[in-house]
MIMARBA-79219 format. One record per residue: residue in one letter; x, y, z of N, C-alpha, C in turn. Coordinates in steps of 0.05 Angstrom, whole numbers, plus 5000, padded with zeros to 4 digits. Example, Ala and Ser with C-alpha at 12.3 -4.5 7.8 and 13.67 -1.06 7.14 Angstrom:
BEGIN
a526448865156524649105156526449345156s525749555142527349795143525850015157
! end
This chain:
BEGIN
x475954825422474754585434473254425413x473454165416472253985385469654005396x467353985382464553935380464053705376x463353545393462653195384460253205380x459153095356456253175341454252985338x452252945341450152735336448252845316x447452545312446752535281444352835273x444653005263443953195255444453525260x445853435285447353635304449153895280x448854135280451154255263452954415277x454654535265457054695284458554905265x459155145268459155245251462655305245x464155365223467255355211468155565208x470055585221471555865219473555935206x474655605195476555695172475255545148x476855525130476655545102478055325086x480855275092482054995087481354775111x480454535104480254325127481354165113x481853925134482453665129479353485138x478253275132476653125144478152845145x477552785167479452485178477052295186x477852025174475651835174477351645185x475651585195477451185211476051065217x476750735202473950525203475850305210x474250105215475649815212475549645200x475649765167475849555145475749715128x476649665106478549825081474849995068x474750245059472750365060473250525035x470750695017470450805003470751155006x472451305005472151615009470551794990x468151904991468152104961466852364976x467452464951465852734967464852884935x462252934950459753054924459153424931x459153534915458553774901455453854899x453853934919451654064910450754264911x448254314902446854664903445554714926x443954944928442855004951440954774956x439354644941437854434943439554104958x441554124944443753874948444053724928x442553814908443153644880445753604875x446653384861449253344847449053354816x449753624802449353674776450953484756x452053434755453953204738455953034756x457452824745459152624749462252864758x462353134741464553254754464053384772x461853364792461853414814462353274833x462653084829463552884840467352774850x467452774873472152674868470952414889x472152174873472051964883475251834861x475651654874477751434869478051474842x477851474825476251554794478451794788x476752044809477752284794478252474818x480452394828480752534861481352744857x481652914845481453174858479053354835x477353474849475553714845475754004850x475854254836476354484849475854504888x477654554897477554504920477254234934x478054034921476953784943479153544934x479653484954482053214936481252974962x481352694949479852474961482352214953x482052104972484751824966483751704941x484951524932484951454904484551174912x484251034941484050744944482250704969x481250514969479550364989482250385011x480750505037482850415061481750425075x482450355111480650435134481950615143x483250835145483651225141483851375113x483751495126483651695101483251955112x484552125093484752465091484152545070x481952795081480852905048481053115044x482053355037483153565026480553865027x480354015040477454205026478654435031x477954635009478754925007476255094999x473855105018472055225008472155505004x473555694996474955804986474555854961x475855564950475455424920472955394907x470955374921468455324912467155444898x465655424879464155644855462655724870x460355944857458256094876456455904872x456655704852454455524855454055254876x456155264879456255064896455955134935x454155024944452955064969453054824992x453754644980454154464992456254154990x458154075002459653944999459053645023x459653465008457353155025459952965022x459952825046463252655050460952385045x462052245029460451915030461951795028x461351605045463251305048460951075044x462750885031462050735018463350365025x463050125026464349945032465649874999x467449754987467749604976466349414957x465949404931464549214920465248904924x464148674921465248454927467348384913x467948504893470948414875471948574869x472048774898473249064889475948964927x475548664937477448754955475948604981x477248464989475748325021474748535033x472248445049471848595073468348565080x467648635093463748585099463248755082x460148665075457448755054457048955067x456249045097454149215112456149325131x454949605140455849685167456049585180x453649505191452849345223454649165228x456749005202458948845213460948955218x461649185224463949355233464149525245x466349615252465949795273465850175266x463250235283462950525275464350635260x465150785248466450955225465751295246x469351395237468951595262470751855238x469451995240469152285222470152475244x472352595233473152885240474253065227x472653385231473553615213474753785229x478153785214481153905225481654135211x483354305225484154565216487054455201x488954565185491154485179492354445198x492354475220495154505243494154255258x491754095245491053815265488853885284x488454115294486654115315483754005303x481553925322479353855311477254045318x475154065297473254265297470954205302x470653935292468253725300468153515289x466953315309467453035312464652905308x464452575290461752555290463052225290x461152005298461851725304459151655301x459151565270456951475257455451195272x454051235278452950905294449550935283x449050725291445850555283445450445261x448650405241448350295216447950075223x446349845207445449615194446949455174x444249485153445249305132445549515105x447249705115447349875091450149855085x450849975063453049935060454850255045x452850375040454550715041452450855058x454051055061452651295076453551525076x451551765079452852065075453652095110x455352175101457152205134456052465146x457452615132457452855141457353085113x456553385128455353525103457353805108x458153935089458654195100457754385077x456054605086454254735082454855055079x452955215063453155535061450955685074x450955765091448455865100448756215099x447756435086448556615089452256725088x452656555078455456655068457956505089x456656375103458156285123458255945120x459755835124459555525132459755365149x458355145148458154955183458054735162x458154505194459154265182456454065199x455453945185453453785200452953495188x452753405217452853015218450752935205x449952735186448352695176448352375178x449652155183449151985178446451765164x446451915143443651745122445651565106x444551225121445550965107444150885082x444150755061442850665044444850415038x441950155036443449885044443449775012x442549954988442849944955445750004944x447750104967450450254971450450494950x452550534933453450844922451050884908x450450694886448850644870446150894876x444050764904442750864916442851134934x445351224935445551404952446251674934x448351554912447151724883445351844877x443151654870440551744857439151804875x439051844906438652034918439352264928x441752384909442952544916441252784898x440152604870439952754854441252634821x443052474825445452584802444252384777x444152474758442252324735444151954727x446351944725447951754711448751634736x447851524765448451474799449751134781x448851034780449150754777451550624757x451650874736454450834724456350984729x456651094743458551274776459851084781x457450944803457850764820459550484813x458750434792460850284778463350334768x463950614760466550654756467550704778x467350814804468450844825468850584841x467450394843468050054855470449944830x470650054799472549894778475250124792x475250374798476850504806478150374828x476450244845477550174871479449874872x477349814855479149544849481749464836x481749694810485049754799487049864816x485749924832487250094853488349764867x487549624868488449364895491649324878x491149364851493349174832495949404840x495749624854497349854851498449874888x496249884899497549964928499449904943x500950024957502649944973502049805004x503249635014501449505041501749645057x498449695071498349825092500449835123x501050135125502850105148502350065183x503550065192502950075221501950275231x499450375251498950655258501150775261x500051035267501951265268501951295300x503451465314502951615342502151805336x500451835366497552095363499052345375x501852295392503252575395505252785387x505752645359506852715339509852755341x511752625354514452615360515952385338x518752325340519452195324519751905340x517951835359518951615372516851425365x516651255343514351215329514150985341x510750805339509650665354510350405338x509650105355510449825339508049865319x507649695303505049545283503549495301x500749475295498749425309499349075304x498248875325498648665314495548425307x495748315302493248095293492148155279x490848485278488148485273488548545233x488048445221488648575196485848735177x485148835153482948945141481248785138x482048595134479248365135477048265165x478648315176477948225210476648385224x475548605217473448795219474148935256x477148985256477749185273479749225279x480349415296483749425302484549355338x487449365337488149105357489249325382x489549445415491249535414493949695410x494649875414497449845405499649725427x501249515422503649485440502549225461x500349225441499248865454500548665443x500948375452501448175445500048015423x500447955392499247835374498747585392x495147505389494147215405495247025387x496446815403496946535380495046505356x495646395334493146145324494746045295x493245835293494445605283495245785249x497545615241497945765217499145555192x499145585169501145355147503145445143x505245405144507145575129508345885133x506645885161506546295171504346395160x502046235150500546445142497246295167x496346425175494146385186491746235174x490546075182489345835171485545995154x485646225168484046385160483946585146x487046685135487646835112489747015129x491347095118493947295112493747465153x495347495165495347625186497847715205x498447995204500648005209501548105238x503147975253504547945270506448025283x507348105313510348205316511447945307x513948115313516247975310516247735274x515647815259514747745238512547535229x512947395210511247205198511846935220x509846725216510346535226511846225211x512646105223514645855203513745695210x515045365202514645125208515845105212x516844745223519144595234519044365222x519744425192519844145171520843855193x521943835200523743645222521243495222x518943765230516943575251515243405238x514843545209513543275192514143005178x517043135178518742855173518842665184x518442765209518742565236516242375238x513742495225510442345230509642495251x510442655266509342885292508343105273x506643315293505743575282507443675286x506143825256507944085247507044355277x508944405279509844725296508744905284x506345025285505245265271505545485278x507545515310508345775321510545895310x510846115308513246285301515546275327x517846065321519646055347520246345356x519746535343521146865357519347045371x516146895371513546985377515047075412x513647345412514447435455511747405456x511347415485509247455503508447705521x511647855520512348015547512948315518x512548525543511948795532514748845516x514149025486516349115480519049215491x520749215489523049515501522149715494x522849885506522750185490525250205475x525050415463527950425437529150685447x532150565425533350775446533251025453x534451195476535251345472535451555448x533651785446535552055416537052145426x539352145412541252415421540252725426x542152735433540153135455540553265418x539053405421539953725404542953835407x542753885384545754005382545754335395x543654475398543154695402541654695404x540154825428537054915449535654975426x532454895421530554875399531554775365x533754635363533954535347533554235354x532154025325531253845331533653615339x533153375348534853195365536053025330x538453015336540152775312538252605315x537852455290536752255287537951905296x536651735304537451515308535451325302x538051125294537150815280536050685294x533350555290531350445312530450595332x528950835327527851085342524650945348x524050745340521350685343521450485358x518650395363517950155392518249975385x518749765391517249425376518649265391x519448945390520348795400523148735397x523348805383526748765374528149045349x530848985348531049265337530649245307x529448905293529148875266525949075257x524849045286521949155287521749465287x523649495303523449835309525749935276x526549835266527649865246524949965220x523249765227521049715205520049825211x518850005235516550195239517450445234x520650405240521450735231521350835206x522350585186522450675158519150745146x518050585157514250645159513950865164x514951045189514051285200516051495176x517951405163519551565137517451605118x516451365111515351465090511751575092x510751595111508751685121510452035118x512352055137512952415149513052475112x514352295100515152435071512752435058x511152305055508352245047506552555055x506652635083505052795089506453125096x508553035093510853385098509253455059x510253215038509353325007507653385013x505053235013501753425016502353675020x502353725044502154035056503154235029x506854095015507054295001505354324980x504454154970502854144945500154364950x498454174967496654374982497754644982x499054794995500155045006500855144966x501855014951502555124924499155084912x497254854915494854924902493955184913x493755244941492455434953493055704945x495555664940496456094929496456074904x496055894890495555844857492855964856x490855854865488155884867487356154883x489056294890488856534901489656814892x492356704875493956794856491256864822x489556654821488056694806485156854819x485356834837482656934835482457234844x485557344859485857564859486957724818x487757554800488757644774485057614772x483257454771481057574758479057784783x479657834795478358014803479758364795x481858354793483258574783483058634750x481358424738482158484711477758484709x476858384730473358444724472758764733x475058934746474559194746474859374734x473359534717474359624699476759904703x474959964737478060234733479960084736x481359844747483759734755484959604715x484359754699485059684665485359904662x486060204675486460394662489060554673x491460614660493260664681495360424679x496860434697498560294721497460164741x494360154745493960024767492559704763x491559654744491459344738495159184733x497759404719499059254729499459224755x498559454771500959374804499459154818x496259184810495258874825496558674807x496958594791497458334780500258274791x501058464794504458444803504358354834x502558504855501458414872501658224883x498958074859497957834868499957514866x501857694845503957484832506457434852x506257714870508757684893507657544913x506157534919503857394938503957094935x503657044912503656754898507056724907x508856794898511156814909512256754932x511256874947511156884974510656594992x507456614993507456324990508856074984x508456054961510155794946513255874963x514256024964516855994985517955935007x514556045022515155905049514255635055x511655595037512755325036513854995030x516655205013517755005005520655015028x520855335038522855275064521655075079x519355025091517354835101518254535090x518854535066518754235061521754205055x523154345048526054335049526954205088x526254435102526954355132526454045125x523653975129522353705138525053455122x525453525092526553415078529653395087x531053605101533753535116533253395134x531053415154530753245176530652865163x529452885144528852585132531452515120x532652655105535752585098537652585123x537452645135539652535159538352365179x535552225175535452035184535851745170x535551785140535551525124538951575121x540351775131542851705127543551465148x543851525172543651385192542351065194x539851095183538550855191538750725158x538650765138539950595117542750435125x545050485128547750325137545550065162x543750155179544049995204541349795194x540049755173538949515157539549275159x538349105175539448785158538448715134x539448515129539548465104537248445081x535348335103532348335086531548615079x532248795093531949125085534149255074x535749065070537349285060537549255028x539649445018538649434987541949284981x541749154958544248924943546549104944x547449354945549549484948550149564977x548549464993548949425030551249325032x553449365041555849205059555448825076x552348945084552148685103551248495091x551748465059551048265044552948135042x555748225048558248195042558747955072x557148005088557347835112555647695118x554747645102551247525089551347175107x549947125118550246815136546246765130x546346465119543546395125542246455147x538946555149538646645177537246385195x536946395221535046195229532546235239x531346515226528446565236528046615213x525846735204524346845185523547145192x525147385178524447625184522347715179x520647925191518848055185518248235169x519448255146519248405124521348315101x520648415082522548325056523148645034x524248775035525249025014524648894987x522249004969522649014947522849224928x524849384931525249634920525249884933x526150174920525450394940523250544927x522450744937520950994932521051174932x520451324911521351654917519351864913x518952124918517252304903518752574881x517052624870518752814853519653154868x519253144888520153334905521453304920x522853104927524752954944527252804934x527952844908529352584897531952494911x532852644927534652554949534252424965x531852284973530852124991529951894971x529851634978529251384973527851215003x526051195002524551015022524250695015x525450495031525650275032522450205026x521650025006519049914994520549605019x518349655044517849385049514849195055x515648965050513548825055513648585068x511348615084511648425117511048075093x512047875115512947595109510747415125x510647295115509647135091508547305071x508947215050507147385029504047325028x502547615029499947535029499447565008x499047614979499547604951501847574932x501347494905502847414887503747654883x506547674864508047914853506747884819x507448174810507348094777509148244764x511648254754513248334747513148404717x511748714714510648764690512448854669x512748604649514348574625513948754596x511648834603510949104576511749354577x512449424597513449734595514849864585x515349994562516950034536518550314541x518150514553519050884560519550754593x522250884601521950984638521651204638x521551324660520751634667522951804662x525551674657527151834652528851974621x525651854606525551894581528051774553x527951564565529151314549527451124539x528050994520525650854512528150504509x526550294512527050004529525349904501x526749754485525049574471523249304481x522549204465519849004483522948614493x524048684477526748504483527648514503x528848744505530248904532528748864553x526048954553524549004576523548664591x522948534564522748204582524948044589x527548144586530148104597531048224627x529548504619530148674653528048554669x525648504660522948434680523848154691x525047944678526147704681528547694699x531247884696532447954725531348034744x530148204744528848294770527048164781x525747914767524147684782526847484801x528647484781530847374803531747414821x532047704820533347854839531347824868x528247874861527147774876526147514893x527047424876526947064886528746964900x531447114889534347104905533747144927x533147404942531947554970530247354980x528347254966526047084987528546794997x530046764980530746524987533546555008x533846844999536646865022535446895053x532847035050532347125081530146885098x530246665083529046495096530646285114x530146125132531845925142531845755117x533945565119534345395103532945095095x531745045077528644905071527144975073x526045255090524045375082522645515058x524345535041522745695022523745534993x522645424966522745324947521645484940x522945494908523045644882522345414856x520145424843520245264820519045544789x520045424771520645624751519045514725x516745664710516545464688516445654665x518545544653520045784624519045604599x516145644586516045494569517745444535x519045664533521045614510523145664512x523945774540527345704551528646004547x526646204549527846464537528346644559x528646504580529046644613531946454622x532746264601535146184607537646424613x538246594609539946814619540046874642x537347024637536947124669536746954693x535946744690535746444706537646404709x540246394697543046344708544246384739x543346614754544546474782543146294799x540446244794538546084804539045814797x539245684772540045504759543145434756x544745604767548045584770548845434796x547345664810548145554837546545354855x543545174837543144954848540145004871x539545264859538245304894535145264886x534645114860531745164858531544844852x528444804858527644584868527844314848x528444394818527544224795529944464769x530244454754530644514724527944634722x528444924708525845074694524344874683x521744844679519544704666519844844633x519044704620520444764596517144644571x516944634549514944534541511644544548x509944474539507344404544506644214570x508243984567509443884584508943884617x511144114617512044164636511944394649x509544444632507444724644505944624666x504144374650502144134662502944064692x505443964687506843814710506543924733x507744254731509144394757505744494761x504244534749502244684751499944424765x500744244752497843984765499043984801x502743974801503043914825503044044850x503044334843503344634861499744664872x498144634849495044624847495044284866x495544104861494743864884496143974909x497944064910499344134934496844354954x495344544940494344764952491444654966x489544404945488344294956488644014984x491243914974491943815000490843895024x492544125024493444335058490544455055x489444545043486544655051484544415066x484944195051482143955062483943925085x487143925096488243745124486443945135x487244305138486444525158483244535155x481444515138478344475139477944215166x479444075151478643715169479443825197x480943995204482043965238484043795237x485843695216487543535221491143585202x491743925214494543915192496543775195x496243485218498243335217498143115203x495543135189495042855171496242815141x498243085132499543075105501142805105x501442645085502542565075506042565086x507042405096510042325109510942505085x512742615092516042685083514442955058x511742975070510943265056512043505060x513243695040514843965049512744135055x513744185075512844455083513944695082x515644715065515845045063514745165045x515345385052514145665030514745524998x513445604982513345484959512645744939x514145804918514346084898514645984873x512945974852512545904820513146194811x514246214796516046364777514546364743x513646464738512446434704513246584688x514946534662515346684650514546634627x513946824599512746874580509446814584x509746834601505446844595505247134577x502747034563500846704562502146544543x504646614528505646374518506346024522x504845914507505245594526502845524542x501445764550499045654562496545694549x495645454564492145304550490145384570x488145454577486045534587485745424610x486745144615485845014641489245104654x490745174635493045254648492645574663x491845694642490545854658488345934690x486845714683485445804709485845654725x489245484727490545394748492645614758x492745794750494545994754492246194770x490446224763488246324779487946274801x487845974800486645894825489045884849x491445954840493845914859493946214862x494646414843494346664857491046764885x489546564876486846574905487746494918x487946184928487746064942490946034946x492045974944495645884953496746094970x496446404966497846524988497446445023x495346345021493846225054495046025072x496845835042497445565053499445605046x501145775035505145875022505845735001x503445764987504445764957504145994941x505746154934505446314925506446434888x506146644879505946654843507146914841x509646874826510347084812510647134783x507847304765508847204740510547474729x511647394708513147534693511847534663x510747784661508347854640507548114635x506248154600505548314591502648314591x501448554611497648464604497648414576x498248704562497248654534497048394520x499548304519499748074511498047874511x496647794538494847724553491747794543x491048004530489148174528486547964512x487547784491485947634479483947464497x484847414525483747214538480947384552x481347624541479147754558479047904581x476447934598476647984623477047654644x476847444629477547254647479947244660x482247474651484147454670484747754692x482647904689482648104697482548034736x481647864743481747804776484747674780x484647554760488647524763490047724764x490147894754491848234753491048324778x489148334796487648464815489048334832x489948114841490147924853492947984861x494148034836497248094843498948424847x501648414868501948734864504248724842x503448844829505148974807507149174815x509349014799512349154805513149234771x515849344769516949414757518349364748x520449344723523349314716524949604713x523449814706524450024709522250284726x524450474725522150684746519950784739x517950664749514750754748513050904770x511251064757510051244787507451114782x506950794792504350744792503950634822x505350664841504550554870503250804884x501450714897499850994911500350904944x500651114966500951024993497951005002x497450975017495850875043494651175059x495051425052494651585070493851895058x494851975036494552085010494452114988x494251784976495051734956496251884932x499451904934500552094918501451864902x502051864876504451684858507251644872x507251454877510351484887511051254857x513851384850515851174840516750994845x516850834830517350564846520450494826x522150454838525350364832526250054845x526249824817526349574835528849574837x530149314847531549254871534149154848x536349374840537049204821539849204830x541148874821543948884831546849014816x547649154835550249364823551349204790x552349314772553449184747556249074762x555948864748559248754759559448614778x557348694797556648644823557248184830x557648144842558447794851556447754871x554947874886553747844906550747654904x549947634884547747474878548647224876x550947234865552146914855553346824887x553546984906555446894923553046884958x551246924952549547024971547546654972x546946644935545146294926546946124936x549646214935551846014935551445774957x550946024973550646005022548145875022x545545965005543545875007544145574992x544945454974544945324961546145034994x548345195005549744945014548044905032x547545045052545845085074543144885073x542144855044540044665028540944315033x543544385023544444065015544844025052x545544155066546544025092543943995114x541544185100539244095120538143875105x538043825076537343575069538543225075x540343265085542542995090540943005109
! end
């Protein structure tokens, strides 16, 4: 039975591995501190925060989120250590939107789980203010035994202060590397998914809708997203995501001198379907075949998208366990080899080997079962992405899909866009669809320096701004195939013409808005007019008036393309590229550059909120994306089209005509 705890309340632990589960309503700090019988924190490695997540016994997410799971094997713990302290913390201001203080959000709710999920005790931090970290909860040695007790002590100085009351001599430059931790972390993460279901079946739940990390709560599940006014699909108050996808315009309507339509024509009112039917089991206690669109939502593009969500969540959290389960008999495996080798009769004889041999079958043992454990989980996930891969549309599916082959302009705007797959290194048979919900609420950055892939080839710096430069196409291709037609423009600015290659089906087949910008020029040009464009639409939506643009103003989605930065650019070019990766995702203008930081490096940290700003992709396979739930490395594999392949050229083609006939 769980123990629901008030603030000082303790309860005492009967096992030894836990999970602790946090849930807030706005993207949050996880750490967990190391102290003595006193509670001191003896150094910075007592410490696992974002920084340095894992500690003997303790592993902590690597990113600001509103959940989180944190790892404890007290077990693992030295004899010095007596005490283990969960602190959460908000976000620095340029570490990530969200409120300064508690008091603007909602409680923060702590629970300590056995591995199997059950709860041991529950604590729902309340009476916070204007603080902005706090020790949550504590778990403790009392006589050889441990309990877990609520502590909620706020401090409104945040980590900084809650540090140097912990004890720890260096609190303030902690505190700062763990807010710089959190914030590199923005340039890396993958977007947050839709809850999970709390009864653990495969019939997974829609997206929560409206409420997003900034908005300081969560919505429902299987409620109706409330109207409100939007530019372009994006909400007039910043980024917010929606059933049934992003929201559009109705260019028509500005052409005409009437207001623009800020509703999403595919928006319901009325309760999901349920999805279908699983097929029975093939045999009594074996699990049910898997099926395509096994999850809830409004349509089966939705239940499509929550399932592949609930894929990479089960794959996300089936790995943990094994990892966990291999740290755990590792660390057991050791501590039974030094206890057999600190005795001295077990060194004389045969009998220090038969413990080591022992302890090594043991270790064995373990690590086997559970990897049968993650093998099962892992057939179950391969015969579902068999299944539900083929039944993808197009925006999810990957360029070697069939149904590209039957490819037709669409007339809505889908709710997600595939940019690439994912994998882990214990799974490589599985690939998880990388998607991301529409409109774009950030710029892309398609990182052109990466010289080694993981598969131990090495890519010269030529090669690599050639591959980083297709795969900006390839991505641009996708935004422009899955949009209705006039919705979405592409402008390109290649200041010495050395993306002319890769630019070829974009520039072949007609589908982009102008000729690459080319020169000094024509850096100025595209950049003075994308930058007037962003201030436009911000003063109409401030004024109360987005029908006052300018006659025969476009309104669609709008995507700048940059290649060779910082080559060609001047300083004010620069912090026009700044100011469009801030401000333009709001109003659908949006930035994809194609760039080497290093390269970049001379300009300082003045471009360091530009890097933050954008998610960084790949040209070849990299393990720098972290999930949302355990932050493990996942690989990231972009979206690249088959060799030989005609489908890009033949996909712009449709988009291209589709252009000229909504323009007449």
């Amino acid at each position: 039975m769980t123990a629901e705890l008030v603030r000082g309340q303790n309860h005492p632990l009967s096992q030894s591995r836990l999970e602790i589960r946090i849930s807030a309503g706005t993207p949050i700090v996880a750490v967990a501190a190391l102290g003595d019988e006193d509670g001191r924190i003896h150094g910075v490695e007592w410490v696992a925060h974002p920084g340095a997540p894992t500690q003997p016994g303790l592993e902590v997410s690597r990113q600001a989120a509103a959940d989180h799971r944190l790892a404890v094997d007290l077990d693992a713990m030295t004899d010095a250590v007596h005490r283990v302290s969960v602190l959460l913390a908000l976000p620095a201001p340029d570490g990530g939107p969200g409120p300064a203080r508690f008091g603007a959000v909602a409680a923060p709710f702590v629970a300590v789980t056995g591995l199997d999920g059950d709860e041991v005790a529950s604590y729902t931090i309340t009476g916070l203010e204007a603080e902005s970290a706090v020790v949550a909860l504590e778990l403790y040695r009392r006589q050889g035994a441990w309990k877990v007790r609520a502590v909620g002590q706020g401090y409104a100085g945040g980590l900084a202060d809650l540090l140097t009351d912990q004890g720890l001599a260096r609190a303030a430059q902690l505190a700062g590397s763990i807010h710089e931790a959190v914030a590199r972390g923005l340039a890396r993460s993958v977007q947050a998914p839709p809850p999970r279901p709390s009864d653990g079946d495969r019939s997974r739940q829609a997206a929560a809708p409206a409420l997003g990390p900034d908005q300081g709560g969560t919505a429902p599940q299987g409620a109706p997203a409330p109207a409100q006014p939007t530019y372009g699909g994006q909400p007039a108050g910043g980024p917010q995501p929606a059933y049934g996808g992003a929201g559009g315009t109705d260019p028509s309507a500005a052409t005409g001198g009437g207001p623009v339509d800020y509703s999403h024509p595919g928006r319901r009112t009325s309760a999901p379907p349920p999805p279908p039917p699983a097929a029975p089991p093939t045999r009594p206690g074996q699990p049910a075949q898997p099926v395509a669109g096994d999850a809830t939502g409004w349509s089966m593009e939705e239940r499509l998208y929550n399932q592949v969500w609930g894929m990479f969540e089960d794959l996300a959290r089936t790995t943990a366990a094994y990892r966990s389960a291999v740290d755990f008999a590792e660390s057991r495996m050791d501590k039974e080899l030094e206890q057999a080798l600190s005795d001295p009769r077990s060194r004389i004889g045969g009998q220090g080997d038969a413990a080591r041999e022992a302890a090594r079958a043991r270790h064995s043992q373990l690590v086997g079962q559970a990897r049968d454990v993650l093998d099962r989980d892992l057939a179950q996930l391969v015969a579902e992405a068999e299944v539900v891969e083929p039944a993808l549309p197009a925006a999810f599916a990957r360029w070697d899909n069939p149904v590209w082959h039957a490819y037709r302009v669409p007339m809505e705007i889908p709710m997600a866009l595939r940019l690439g797959d994912l994998r882990l290194p214990e799974a490589e048979r599985i690939r998880i669809p990388m998607l991301l919900r529409l409109p774009l609420e950030r710029g892309l950055w398609i990182d052109s320096g990466r010289t080694d892939s993981l598969d131990g080839s090495f890519t010269d710096s030529h090669d690599m701004r050639r591959l980083a430069m297709e795969t900006a196409v390839a991505h641009a291709a996708r935004l422009l195939a899955v949009y209705p037609a006039g919705e979405f423009t592409v402008h390109v600015i290649d200041p010495a013409g050395s993306g002319a290659q890769a630019l070829a089906p974009l520039t072949q087949t007609g589908v982009l808005a102008a000729p690459p910008a080319q020169g000094a020029a024509g850096v100025t040009e595209v950049l003075g007019r994308l930058t007037q464009r962003v201030d436009l639409v911000q003063m109409a939506l401030r004024g109360g008036a987005p029908d006052a643009l300018p006659p025969g103003f476009d309104t669609s989605q709008q995507m700048l393309i940059v290649n060779d930065f910082p080559h060609g650019f001047d300083d004010r070019a620069v912090n026009q590229l700044r100011y469009l990766a801030d401000e333009g995702p709001s109003v659908g203008v949006h930035l994809m550059m194609v760039a080497d930081r290093e390269e970049s490096a001379g300009y300082g940290p003045l471009l360091d909120p530009l890097w933050r700003s954008l998610l960084r992709l790949t040209a070849v396979a990299d393990d720098h994306l972290a999930d949302p739930w355990v932050g493990h490395a996942w690989t990231y594999e972009p979206p690249l089209v088959p060799p030989g392949s005609q489908v890009l050229h033949q996909v712009l083609t449709q988009v291209a005509a589709a252009r000229r006939t909504w323009n007449r």
